[in-house]
N, C-alpha and C positions, 0 to 999 in steps of 0.2 A: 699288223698287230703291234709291232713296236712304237709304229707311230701314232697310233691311237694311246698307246701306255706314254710317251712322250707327252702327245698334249695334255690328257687328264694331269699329269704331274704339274707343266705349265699355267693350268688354269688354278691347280688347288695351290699353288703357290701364289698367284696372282691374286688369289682369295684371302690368302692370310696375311699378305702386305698391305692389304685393303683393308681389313679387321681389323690388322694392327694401326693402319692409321687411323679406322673411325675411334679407336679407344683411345687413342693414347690424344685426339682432339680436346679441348680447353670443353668443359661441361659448363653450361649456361646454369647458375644459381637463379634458382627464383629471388625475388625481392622479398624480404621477410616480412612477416603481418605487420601490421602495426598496431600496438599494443596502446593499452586505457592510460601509457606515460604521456602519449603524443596527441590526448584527447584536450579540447578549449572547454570549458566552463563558463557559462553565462548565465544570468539572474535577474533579479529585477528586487527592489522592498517590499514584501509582500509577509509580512509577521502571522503569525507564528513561523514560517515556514521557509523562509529567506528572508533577511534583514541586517542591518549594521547595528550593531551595539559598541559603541567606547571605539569607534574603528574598528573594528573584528567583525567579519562575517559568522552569521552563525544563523542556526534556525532548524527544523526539524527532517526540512528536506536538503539544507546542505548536511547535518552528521547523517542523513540514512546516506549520502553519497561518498561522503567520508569513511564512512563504516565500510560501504559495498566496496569501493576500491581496496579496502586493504583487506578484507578479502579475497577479491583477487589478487590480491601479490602485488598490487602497483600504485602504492600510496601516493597520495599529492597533500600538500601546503593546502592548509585553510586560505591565504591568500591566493592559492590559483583560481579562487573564483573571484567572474569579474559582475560586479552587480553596476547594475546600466537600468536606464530609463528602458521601460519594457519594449517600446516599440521597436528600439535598437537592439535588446536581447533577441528579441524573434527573429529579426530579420537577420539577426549575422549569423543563427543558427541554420536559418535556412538557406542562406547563401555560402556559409564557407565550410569545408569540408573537417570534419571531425569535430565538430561542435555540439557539444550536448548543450539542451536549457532544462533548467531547472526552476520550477514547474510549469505545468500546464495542463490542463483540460485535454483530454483526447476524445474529439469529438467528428462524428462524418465527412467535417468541411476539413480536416485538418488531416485525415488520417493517411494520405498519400503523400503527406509535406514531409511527413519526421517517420524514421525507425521509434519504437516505443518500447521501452521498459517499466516497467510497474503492473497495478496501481500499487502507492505505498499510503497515503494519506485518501482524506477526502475534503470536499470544502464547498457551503453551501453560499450562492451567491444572494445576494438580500438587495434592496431596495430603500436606499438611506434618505431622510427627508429634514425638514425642521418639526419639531414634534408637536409648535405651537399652532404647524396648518393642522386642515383636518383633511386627512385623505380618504377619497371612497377606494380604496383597494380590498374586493375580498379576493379575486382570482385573477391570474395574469393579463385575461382580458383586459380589465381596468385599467392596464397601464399603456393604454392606446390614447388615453384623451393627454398625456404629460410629456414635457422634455425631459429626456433622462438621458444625463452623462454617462459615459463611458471611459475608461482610458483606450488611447490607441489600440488596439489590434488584442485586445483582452477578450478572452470568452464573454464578457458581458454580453458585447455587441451582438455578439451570433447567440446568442441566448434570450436577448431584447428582439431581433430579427424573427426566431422561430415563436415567441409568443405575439406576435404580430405587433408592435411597434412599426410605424413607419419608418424608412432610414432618414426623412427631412428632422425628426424627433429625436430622432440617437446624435448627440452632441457629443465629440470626440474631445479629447484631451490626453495632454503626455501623462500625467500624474494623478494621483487622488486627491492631494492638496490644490492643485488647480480646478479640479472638481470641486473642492470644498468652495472655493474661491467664487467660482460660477452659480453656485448655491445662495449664496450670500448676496451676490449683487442678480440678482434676478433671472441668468441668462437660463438659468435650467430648475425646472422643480424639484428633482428627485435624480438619486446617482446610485448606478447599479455595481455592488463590487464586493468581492469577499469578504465574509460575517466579519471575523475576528479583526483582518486587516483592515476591513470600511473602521471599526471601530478605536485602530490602532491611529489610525490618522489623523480623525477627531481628535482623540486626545490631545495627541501632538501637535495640533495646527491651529488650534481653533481655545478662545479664552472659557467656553460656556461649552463642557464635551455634551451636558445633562440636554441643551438647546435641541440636539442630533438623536436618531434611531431609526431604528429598522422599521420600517413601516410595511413590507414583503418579505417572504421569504421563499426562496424556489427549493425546486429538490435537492438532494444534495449531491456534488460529482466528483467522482475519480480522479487524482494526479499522478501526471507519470512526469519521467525522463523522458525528454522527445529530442534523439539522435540527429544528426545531420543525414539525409539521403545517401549520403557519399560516405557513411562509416559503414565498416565491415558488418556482414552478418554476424560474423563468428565471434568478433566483440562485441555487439548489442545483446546476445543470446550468452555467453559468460559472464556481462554483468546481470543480465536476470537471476543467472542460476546463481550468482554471489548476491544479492538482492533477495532471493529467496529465501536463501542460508540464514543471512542477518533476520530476517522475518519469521524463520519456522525453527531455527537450530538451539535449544537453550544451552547456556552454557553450565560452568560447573554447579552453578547457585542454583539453575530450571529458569533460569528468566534470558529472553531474549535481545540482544542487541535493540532490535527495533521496539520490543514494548520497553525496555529501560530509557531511547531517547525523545521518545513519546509522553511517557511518563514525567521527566522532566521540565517539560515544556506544559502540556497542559493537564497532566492529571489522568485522572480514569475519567469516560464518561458514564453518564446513565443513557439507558434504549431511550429514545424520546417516543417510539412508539414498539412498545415488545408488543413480540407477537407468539410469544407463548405462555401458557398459561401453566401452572402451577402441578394441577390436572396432569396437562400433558405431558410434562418431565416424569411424573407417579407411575403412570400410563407404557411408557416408551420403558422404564427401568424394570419393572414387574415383568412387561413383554420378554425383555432378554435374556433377565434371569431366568424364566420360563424353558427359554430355548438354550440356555446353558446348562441347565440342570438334566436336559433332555440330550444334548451333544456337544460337548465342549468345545469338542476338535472345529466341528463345522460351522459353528457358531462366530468362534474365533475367527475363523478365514474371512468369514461374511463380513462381520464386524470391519475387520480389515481391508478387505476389500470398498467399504462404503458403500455397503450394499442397503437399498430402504429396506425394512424403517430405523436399521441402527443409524443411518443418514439419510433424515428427513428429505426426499427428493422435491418436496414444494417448499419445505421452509430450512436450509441449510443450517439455521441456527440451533439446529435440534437435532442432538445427535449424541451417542453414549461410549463411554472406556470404561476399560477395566483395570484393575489392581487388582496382581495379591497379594496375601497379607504382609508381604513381607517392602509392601510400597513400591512394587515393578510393575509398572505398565505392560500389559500382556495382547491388551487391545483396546484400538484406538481408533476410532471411526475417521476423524476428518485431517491426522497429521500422523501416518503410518512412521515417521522419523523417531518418534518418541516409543516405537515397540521395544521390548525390551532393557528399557533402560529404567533402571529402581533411581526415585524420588526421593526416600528417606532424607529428609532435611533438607530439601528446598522449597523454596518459597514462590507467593508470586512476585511482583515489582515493588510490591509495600511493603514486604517482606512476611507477610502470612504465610507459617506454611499448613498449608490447605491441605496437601493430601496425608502429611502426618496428622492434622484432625480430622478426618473422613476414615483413616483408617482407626486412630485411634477409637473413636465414637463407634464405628461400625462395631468392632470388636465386643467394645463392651454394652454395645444397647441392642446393635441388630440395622437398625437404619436412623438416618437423619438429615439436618442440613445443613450445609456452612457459608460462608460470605465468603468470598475473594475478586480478585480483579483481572480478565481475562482478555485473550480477543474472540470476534466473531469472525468463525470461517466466511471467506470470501464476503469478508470489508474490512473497513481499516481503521486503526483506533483502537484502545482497550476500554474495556469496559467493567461495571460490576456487574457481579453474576454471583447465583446462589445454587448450590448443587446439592440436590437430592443422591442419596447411594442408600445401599442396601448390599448385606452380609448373605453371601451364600455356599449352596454344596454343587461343586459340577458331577457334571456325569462322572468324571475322572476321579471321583472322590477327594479333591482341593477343594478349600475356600477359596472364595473371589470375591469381591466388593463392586458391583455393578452401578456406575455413575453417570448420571444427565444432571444438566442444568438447564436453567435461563437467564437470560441479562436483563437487568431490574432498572424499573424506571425511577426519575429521580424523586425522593418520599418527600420533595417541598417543588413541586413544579413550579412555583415561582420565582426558582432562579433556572438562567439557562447554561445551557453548555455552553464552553467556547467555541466548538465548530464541530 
């Protein structure tokens, strides 16, 4: 017995100089993340949206990148972007590790090349000619019988590709001006490239801009941030959520980082095809008031929740909030951030303030409408819009000011948007 009490002591001491020395061993530190300081920055000239002015980098999609990083807490130098002939921006994005570019198309052929953040913008590629030929272009078909340039490794290509273009007819080049160039002396008919930017070039390059135009115009696409493979999940996904911030959080004024450097660059636009009708916002505000007046509580939640029909499930642009009277957002169908938060004295980006006339007017007439300048849920861009509201009593015995709009087409459609 003693010597079974012997070894038990023997092993539990054996035990704790073993314990002690797995503890008191050197603990392997992970490597620590690596943070949006230790990110590369790539670009290309590509106006409104990356481009050099006076030597300075600037454009609409380097401040939304500017913005989002100091957001996240880890500002960088307008000079840390480096703008490169595109075909070189692509490719060092996708070859060297923590490389963001700035912008791109995120499209099927691309979509296992790059991590993605966005969209923030959008941009409609077009089909540039000399204006004195005469083109048969009504649908993309058409553009099977022509040689159409391209820059290097630019969405054009795979865009010319899916509306069937042959690839002996897709004529490559580094630049747009070398396009322009190819246009001139014969080698290509027509050159496929961003609205605003195909027209940015023209100016710049060429003695006769009025010579040049768009002669097509495709649908219009989404740009994102396209990460390098090799950057962290966990930073691609906190520049979103800072990226979202910039896009949906107003500040003290109620205007957004992202509609203010939008704004500055090219204005509000008009819907070039609205798709709601005048009717329907009447239709949609009547409906809710209805069901507020009948349950405030559960109406609210719904509301909030973006549930149809407070959030058009076929047409996203149509969709309703509420004020009380006192200009506090109480429900909000497509940007639940802004619950709770009283507007009194803010504006939109032009500095309208819209909800102090909606409520003012409500007050005193019962219902009506006003102008201001908005975004559309899920797309990109502001726009004008004109909001129908209407003064009511809830089930809870409050007033409330029940609000839908639409985004209004431009009242001289003979001039066009910039993109």
């Amino acid at each position: 017995m003693v010597k079974i009490h012997h070894l038990f002591l023997l092993c539990l001491t054996l035990f704790a100089v073993f314990a002690a020395g797995c503890t008191t061993t050197e603990e392997i530190t992970p490597p620590a993340p690596i943070g949006a300081e230790a990110l590369t920055f790539v670009t290309e000239e590509h106006p409104p949206f990356n481009y050099i002015e006076d030597g300075v980098v600037k454009g609409i999609s380097v401040d939304i990148l500017l913005g989002t990083l100091e957001e996240m807490g880890t500002p960088v130098a307008r000079d840390q972007i480096n703008v490169l002939p595109w075909n070189i921006a692509y490719e060092t994005a996708l070859s060297e590790k923590n490389t963001v570019l700035l912008t791109t198309v995120r499209s099927p052929e691309r979509e296992e090349l790059f991590k993605w953040a966005g969209p923030f913008a959008s941009v409609a590629f077009c089909i540039f000619g000399e204006l004195y030929e005469e083109f048969e272009i009504s649908t993309a078909d058409d553009l099977k019988k022509y040689r159409i340039g391209v820059v290097q490794d630019d969405y054009a290509g795979i865009l010319l590709k899916e509306s069937g273009v042959s690839e002996s007819n897709i004529i490559v080049a580094d630049d747009v001006p070398t396009l322009i160039s190819l246009l001139h002396d014969g080698t290509i008919d027509l050159f496929c490239h961003g609205d605003f930017a195909g027209r940015y070039f023209i100016e710049k390059t060429t003695d006769d801009p009025d010579h040049f135009g768009i002669v097509y115009r495709f649908e219009t696409d989404d740009l994102y941030f396209a990460f390098n493979r090799e950057t962290s999940d966990a930073l691609v996904e906190a520049f979103q959520e800072s990226l979202d911030t910039l896009r949906y959080q107003p500040d003290q004024t109620g205007v957004t980082e992202y509609q203010r450097i939008l704004y500055s660059y090219s204005g509000a636009s008009y819907d070039p095809d609205p798709s709601i009708t005048r009717e329907e916002v009447i239709g949609l505000v009547d409906g809710t008031a209805d069901a507020i007046e009948k349950d405030t509580p559960d109406t609210f939640t719904r509301i909030n929740a973006g549930e149809h029909p407070f959030w058009d499930r076929e047409n996203r642009a149509l969709y309703v909030f509420v004020y009380d009277t006192n200009v506090t957002i109480v429900a909000e169908a497509d940007n639940p951030r802004l619950i709770g938060v009283n507007m009194r004295g803010k504006t939109d980006i032009a500095g309208t303030p819209f909800r102090d006339q909606i409520t003012d007017i409500a007050l005193a007439e019962g219902s009506g409408w006003v102008d201001y300048i908005w975004m559309i849920p899920e797309k990109n861009g502001i726009y004008h819009k004109s909001a129908y509201f209407k003064l009511i009593e809830g089930s809870d015995s409050n007033q409330y000011i029940v609000i839908s709009g639409l985004y209004t087409a431009n009242p001289n459609p003979a001039h066009q948007d910039r993109y």
